[in-house]
C-alpha positions in Angstrom: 0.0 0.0 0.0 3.0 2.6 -0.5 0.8 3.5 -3.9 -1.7 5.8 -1.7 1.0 8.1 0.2 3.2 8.4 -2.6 0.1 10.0 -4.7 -0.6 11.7 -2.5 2.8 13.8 -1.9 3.1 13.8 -6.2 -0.7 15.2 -6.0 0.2 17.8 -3.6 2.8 18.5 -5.7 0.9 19.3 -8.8 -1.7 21.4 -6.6 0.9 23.7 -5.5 2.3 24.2 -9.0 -1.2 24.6 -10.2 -1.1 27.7 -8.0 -5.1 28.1 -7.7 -4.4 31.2 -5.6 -2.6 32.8 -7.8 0.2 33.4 -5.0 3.4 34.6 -6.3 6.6 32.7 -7.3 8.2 32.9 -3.7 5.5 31.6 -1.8 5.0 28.8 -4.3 8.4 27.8 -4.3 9.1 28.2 -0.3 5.8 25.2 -0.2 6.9 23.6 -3.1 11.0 23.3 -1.0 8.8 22.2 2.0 7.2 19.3 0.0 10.3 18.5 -1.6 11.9 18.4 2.2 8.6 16.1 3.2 9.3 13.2 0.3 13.1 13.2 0.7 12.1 12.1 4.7 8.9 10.0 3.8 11.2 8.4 0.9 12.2 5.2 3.2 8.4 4.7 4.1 7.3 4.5 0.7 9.0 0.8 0.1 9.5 0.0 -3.2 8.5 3.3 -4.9 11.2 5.0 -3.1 13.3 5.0 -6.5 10.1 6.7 -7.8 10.7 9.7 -5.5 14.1 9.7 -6.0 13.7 10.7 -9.9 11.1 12.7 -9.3 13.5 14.4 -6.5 16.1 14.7 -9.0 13.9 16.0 -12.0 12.8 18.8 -9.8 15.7 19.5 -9.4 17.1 20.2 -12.8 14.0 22.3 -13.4 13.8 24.0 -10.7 15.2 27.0 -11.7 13.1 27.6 -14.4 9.7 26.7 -12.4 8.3 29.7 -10.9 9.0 32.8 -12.9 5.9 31.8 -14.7 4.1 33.2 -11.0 5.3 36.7 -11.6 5.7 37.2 -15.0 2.0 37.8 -16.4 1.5 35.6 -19.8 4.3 33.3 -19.7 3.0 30.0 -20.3 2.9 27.6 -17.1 3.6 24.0 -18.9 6.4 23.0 -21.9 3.3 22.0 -24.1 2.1 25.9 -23.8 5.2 26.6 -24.2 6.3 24.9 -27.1 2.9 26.0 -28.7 3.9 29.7 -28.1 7.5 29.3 -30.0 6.1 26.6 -32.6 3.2 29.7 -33.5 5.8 32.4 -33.5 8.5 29.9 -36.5 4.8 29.8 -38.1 4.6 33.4 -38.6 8.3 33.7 -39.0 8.1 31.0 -42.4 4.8 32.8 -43.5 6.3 36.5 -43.0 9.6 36.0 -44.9 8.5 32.8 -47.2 11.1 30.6 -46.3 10.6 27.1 -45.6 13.2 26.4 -42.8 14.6 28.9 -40.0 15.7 32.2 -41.4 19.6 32.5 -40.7 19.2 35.9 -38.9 17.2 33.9 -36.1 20.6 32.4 -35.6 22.7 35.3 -34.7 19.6 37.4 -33.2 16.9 34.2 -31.9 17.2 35.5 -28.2 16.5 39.4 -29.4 13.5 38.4 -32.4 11.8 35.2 -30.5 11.3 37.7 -28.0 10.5 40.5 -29.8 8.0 38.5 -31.9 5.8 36.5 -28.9 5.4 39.9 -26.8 4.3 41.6 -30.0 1.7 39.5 -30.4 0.0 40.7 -26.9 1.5 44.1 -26.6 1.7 47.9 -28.4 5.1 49.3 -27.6 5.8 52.9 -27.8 8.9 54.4 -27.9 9.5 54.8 -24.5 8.7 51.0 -24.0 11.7 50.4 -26.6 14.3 52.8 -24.7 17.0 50.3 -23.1 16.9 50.8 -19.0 20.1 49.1 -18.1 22.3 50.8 -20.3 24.9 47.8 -19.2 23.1 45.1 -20.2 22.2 46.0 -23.3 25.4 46.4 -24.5 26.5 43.2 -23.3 23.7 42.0 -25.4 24.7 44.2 -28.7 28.5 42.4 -28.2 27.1 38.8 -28.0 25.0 39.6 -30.9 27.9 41.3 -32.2 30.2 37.8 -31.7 27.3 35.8 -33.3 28.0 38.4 -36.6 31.2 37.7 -37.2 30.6 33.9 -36.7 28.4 33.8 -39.2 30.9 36.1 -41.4 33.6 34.0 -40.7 32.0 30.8 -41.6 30.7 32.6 -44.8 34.5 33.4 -45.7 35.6 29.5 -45.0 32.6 28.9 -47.7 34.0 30.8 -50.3 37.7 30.4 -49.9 38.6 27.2 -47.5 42.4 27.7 -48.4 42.3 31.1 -47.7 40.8 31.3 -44.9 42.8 28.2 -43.0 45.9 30.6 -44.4 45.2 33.3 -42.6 44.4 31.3 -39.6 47.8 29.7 -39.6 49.2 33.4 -39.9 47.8 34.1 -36.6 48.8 30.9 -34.6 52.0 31.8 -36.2 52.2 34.8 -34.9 51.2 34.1 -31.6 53.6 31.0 -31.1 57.0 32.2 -32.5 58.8 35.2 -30.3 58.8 38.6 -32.0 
């Protein structure tokens, strides 16, 4: 009969991430550690579906960090499937928009910036106030790793059109670097 308490403790589990309250993402996750806590000591009492709450210990765990900002950010999909429906709508409009069958390359070196960009669109106006950068720091630590993604591209775009060339130069540097001056 270790069946009946170990539902119970994954039930209560899925009722505090169901979050009928609507309490925010701390509170949620200060019960949700307390639960957690509760199976890892009921573990040995639950017989032969201890292994059970071991993975789903462990599974928590890896997605933990990613499991509450959905309480405090309004509209962000709850579940992977919502999810998943959200980015699979936004390629959709991408492959319509452009007329391209597969990815476009620029969601490559800008994907964080335009997935972004394209699901809060959909829900939101922005003026031009909205689109003014607050933390002048962080976006231009976002303009040099979109930057960095450029001349990746560029780079692999210059090994496509001369490979010899290209590993040339490459050795020039090493070169350079290795033998004294």
């Amino acid at each position: 009969m270790e069946v009946r308490p170990a539902y119970t403790l994954v039930h209560q589990a899925a009722h505090l991430l169901a979050n009928q309250d609507d309490q925010p993402g701390a509170v949620v996750r200060a019960a949700y550690d307390q639960l957690l806590t509760a199976m890892a000591q009921q573990r040995d009492a639950l017989g032969a579906l201890a292994p059970a709450i071991d993975q789903f210990l462990k599974v928590t765990a890896s997605y933990q960090p990613g499991l509450f900002p959905c309480y405090d950010v309004p509209d962000l999909p709850r579940t992977n499937n919502d999810l998943e429906h959200l980015f699979g709508a936004t390629r959709y409009q991408e492959r319509r928009t452009t007329g391209r069958k597969v990815a476009s390359p620029t969601l490559v070196v800008r994907g964080a910036v335009r997935v972004v960009a394209a699901v809060l669109s959909r829900t939101h106006s922005f003026t031009a106030e909205d689109l003014q950068p607050r933390d002048l720091k962080q976006w231009r630590t976002l303009r040099a790793t979109i930057e960095e993604r450029h001349a990746t591209r560029r780079a692999q775009r210059r090994f496509r059109r001369d490979p010899g060339a290209y590993l040339a130069s490459l050795e020039d540097l090493l070169l350079k670097a290795v033998l004294p001056s």
